[in-house]
C-alpha positions as CSV (number, residue, x, y, z in Angstrom):
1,X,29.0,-66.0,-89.8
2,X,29.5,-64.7,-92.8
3,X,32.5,-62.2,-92.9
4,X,34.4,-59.6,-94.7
5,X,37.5,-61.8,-95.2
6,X,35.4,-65.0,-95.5
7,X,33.8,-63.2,-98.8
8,X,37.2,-62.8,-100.2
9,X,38.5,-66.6,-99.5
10,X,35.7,-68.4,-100.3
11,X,36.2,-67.9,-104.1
12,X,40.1,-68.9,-104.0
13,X,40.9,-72.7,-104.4
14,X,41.6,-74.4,-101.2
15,X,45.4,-74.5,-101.8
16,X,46.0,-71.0,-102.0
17,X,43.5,-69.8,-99.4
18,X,46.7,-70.3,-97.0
19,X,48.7,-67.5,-98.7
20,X,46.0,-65.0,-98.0
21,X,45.3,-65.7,-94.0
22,X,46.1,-62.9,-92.3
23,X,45.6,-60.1,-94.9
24,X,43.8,-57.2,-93.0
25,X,47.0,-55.8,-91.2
26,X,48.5,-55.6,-94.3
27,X,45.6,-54.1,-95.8
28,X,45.6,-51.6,-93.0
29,X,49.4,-50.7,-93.3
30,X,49.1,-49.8,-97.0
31,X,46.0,-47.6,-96.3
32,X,47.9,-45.9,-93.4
33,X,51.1,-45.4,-95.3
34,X,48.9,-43.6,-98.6
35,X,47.3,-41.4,-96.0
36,X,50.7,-40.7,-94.7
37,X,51.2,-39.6,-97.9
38,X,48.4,-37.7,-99.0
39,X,49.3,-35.5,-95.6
40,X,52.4,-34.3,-96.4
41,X,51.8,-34.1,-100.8
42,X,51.3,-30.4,-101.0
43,X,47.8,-29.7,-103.1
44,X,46.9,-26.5,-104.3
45,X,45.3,-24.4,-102.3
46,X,44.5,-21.1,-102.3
47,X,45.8,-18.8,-99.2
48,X,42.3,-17.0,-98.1
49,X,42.9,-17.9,-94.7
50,X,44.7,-15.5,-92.3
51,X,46.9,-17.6,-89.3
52,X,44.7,-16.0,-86.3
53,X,46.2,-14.9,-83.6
54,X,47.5,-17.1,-80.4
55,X,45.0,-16.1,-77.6
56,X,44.8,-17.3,-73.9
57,X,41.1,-17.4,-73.6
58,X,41.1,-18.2,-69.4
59,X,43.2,-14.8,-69.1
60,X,40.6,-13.4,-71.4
61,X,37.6,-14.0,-69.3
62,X,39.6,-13.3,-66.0
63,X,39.9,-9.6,-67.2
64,X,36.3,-9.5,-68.7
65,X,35.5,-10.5,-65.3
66,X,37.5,-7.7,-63.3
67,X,36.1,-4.8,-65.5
68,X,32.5,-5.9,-64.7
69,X,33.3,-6.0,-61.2
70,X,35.1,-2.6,-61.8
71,X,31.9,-1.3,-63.3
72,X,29.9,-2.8,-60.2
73,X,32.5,-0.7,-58.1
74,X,32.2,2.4,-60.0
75,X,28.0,2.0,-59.3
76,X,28.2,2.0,-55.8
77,X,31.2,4.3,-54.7
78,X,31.1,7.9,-55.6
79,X,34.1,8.4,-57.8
80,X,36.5,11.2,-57.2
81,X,35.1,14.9,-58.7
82,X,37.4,14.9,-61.5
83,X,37.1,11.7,-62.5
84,X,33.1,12.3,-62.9
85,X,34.3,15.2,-65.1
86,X,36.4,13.5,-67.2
87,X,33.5,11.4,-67.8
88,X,31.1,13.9,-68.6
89,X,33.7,15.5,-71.0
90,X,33.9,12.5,-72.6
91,X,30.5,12.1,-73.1
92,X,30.4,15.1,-74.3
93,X,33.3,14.6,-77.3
94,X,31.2,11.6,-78.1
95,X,27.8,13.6,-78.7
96,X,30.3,16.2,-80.3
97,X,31.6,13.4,-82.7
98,X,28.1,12.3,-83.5
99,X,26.9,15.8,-84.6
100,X,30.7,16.7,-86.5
101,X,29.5,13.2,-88.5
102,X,26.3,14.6,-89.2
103,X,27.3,17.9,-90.2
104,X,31.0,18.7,-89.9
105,X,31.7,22.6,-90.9
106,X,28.5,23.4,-88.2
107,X,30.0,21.0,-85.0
108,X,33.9,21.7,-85.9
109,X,34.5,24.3,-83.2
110,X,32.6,22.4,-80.6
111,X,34.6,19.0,-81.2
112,X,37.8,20.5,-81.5
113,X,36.6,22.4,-77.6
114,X,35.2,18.8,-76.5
115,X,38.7,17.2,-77.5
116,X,40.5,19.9,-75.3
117,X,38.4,19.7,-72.7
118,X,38.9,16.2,-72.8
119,X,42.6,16.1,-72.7
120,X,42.8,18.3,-69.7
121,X,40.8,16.6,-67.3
122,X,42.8,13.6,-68.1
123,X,45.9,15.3,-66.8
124,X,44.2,16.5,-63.5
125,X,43.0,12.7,-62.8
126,X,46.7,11.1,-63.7
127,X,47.1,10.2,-60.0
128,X,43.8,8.1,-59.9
129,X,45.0,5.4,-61.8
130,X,42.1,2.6,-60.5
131,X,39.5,5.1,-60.6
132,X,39.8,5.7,-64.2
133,X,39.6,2.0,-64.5
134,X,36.3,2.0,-62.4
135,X,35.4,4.6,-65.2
136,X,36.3,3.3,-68.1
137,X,34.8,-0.2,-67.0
138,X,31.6,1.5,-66.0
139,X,31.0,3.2,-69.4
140,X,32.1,0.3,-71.1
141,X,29.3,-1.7,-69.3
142,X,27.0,1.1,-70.5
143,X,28.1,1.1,-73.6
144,X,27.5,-2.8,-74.0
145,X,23.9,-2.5,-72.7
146,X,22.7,0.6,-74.9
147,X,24.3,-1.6,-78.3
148,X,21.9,-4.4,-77.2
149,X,18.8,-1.9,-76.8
150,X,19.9,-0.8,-80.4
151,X,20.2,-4.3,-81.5
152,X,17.2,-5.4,-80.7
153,X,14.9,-1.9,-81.6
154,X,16.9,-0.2,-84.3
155,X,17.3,3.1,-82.1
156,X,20.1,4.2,-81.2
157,X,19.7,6.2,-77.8
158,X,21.8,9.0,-76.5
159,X,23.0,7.2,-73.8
160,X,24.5,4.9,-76.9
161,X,26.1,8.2,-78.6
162,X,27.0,9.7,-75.2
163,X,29.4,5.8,-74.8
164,X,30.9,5.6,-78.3
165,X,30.1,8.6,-80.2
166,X,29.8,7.4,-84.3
167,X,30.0,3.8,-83.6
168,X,26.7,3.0,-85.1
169,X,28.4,4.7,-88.1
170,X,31.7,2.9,-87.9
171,X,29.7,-0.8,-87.9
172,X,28.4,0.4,-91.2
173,X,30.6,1.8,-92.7
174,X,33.5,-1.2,-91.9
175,X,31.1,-3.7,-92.6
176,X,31.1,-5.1,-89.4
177,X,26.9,-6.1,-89.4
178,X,26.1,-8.3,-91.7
179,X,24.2,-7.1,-94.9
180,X,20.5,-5.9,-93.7
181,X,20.1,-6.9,-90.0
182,X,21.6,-5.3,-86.8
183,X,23.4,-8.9,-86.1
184,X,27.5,-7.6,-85.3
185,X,30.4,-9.4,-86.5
186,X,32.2,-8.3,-83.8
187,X,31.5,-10.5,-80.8
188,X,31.2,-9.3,-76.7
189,X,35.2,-10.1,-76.8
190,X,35.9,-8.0,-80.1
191,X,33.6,-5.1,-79.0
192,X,34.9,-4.9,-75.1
193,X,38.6,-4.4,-76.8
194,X,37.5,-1.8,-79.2
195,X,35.7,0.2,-76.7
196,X,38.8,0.3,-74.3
197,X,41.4,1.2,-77.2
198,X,39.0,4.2,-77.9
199,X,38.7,5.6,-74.3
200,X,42.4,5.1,-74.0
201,X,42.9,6.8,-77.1
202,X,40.5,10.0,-75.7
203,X,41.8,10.4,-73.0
204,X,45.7,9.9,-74.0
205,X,46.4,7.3,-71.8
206,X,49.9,5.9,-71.1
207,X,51.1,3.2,-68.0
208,X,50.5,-0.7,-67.5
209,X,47.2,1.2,-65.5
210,X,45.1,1.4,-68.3
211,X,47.2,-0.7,-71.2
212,X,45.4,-3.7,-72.6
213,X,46.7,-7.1,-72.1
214,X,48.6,-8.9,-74.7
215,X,45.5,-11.2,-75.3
216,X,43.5,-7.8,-75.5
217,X,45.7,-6.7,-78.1
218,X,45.8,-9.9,-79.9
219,X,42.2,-10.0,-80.0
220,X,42.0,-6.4,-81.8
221,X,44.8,-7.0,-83.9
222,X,43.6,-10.2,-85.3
223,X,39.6,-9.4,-85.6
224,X,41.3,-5.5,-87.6
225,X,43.0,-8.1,-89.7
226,X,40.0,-10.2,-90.3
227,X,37.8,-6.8,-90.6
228,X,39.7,-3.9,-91.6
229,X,39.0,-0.8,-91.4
230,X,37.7,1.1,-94.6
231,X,39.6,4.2,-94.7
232,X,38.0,5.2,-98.0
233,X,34.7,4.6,-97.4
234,X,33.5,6.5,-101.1
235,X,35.8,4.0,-102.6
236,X,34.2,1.5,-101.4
237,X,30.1,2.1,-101.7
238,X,29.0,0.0,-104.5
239,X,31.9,-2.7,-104.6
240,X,30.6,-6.4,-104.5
241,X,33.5,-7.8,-106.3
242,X,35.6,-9.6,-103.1
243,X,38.8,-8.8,-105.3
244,X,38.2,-4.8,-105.3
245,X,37.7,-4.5,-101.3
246,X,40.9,-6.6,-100.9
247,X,42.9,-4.1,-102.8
248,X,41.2,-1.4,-100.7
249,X,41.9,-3.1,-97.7
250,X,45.1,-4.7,-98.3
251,X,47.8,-1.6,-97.0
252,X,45.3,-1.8,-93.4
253,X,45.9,-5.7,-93.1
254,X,49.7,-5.5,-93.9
255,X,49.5,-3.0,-91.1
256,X,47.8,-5.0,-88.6
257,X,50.2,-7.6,-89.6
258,X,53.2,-6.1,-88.5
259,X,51.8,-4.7,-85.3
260,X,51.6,-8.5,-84.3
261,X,54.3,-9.5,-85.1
262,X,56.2,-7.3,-82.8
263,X,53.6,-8.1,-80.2
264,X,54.0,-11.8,-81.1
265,X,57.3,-12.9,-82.7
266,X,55.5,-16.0,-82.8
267,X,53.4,-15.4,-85.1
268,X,53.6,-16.2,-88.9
269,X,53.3,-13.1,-90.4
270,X,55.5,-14.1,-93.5
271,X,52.6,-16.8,-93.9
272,X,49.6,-13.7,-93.1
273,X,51.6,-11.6,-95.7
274,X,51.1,-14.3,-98.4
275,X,47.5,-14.3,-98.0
276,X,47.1,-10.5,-98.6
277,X,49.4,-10.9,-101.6
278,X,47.7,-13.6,-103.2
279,X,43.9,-11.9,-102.5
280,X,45.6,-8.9,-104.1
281,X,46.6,-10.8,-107.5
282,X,50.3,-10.2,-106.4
283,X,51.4,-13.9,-107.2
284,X,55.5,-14.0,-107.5
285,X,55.3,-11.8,-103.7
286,X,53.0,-14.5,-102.4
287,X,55.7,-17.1,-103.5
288,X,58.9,-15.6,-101.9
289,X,56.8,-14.9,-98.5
290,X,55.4,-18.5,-98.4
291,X,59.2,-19.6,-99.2
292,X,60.5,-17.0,-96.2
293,X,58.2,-18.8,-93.9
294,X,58.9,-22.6,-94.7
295,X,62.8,-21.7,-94.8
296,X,62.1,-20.1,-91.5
297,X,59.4,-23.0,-90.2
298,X,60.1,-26.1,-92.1
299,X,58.5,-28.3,-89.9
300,X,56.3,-25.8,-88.1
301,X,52.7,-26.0,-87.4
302,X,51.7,-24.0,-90.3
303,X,54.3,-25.9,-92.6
304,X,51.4,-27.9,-94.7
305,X,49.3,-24.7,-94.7
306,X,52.2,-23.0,-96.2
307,X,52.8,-25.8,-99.1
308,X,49.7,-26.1,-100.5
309,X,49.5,-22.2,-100.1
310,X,52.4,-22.1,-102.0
311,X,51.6,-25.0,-104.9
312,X,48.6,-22.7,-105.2
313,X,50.6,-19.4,-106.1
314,X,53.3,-21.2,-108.0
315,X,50.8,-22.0,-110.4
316,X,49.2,-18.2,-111.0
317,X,53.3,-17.6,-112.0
318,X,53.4,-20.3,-114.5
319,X,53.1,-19.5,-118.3
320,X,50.8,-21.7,-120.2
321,X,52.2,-23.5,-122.7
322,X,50.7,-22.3,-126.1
């Protein structure tokens, strides 16, 4: 059988054949050790990538899981009478939002009256801690069924507005469909955590009752990060240039950044920092937060990452020779 090795031999005289018997282990040593190398030899590259967020996924699902069966609850037991009002107030504030969008100096009055009403039929229902749960979960169900209608015809119902007010608004205006379809980038996980900071938000919420979990948060925090908000939307009509939205973008991210890092000290915002300064053409701040997180994490996951991140900026703050 004709081999590899027997290829290489057969050409070499007969009395030097012996010095090259048992070559492949070396061969395979040398190609291991210059792999080695090429690992841990920084290369430039450029920091577009933002460190995402540890999340336990099983704990995710678990509390998808209970709000469904909260919203199944909510379907078959009558919930307390001011509960149901607090619903139908909020309902209400979301059709108020809707029309203040459309036409602001005509729908003021009734959305400031909506956001009132809102408030204090919160207070009434404080004691009913899982029914509001039942609640929230049920028009959070709702709300997920009605973006599907609207996903798949192009309508957006009341039902939709009555759930989550300017939403349809929001996707477009943040980007967050992609460019002439109704497809989201949000996923179910993204949207379910959206929704719930929202009706927490309405109704002023406060307690471990209604508080998202720490993979809830992490979730929203990382997908804001990925997807900003545009705060300036007339700034940003017309810009195409990835550069420009960065800039636009940038003070939102940086915030999103440090809200996880007090939720998660372990995450590398000094390496998430980096990113938004090098997308924002701020090269020598790029460099001290990439150095900030190798001093920090020398040997760390991200330590590679943070390398060739850094090779990259270093060489935006180099001078050409003339």
């Amino acid at each position: 059988m004709v081999t590899f090795d027997s290829l290489v031999t057969k050409s070499i005289p007969t009395g030097f054949s012996r010095h090259f018997r048992g070559w492949q282990p070396g061969l395979l040593l040398l190609l291991i050790a210059g792999g080695a190398i090429l690992l841990v030899t920084p290369r430039a590259v450029e920091p577009v990538d933002y460190p995402e967020p540890h999340i336990d996924m099983a704990a995710l699902e678990r509390g998808m899981a209970e709000d469904d069966a909260l919203a199944r609850e909510a379907s078959r037991v009558e919930l307390d009478v001011d509960v149901r009002a607090l619903g139908r107030e909020l309902r209400d504030y979301n059709l108020a939002a809707v029309k203040a969008e459309e036409d602001e100096a005509l729908a003021r009055d009734e959305f400031a009256r909506a956001r009132a009403r809102v408030s204090a039929a919160a207070l009434k229902v404080g004691l009913f801690g899982e029914q509001l749960r039942e609640l929230r979960a049920y028009q959070l169900a709702r709300f997920l069924e009605e973006l599907r209608a609207w996903q798949a015809t192009g309508d957006a119902s009341d039902e939709l507005r009555a759930m989550s007010g300017d939403f349809i608004d929001t996707l477009n205006r943040n980007r967050w469909c992609w460019p002439g379809s109704r497809e989201l980038v949000p996923g179910e996980r993204e949207l379910r955590v959206l929704f719930k900071k929202r009706w927490n938000s309405l109704v002023g919420a406060q307690g471990d009752v209604l508080a998202l979990t720490l993979d809830e948060e992490r979730v929203r925090l990382g997908f804001l990060l990925l997807h900003p908000f545009i705060h300036n939307e007339p700034a940003a009509r017309g810009i195409t240039e990835r550069s420009a939205l960065e800039r636009l973008t940038a003070a939102s991210r940086m915030q999103m950044i440090e809200k996880l890092a007090v939720l998660d000290p372990a995450y590398p915002a000094e390496l998430a920092r980096s990113v938004v300064f090098y997308r924002t053409g701020q090269f020598q701040p790029a460099t001290q937060a990439l150095r900030k997180h190798l001093e920090a994490h020398p040997n760390g996951p991200y330590a590679l990452r943070a390398r060739n991140y850094l090779k990259a900026a270093l060489d935006q703050t180099v001078t050409p020779l003339l």
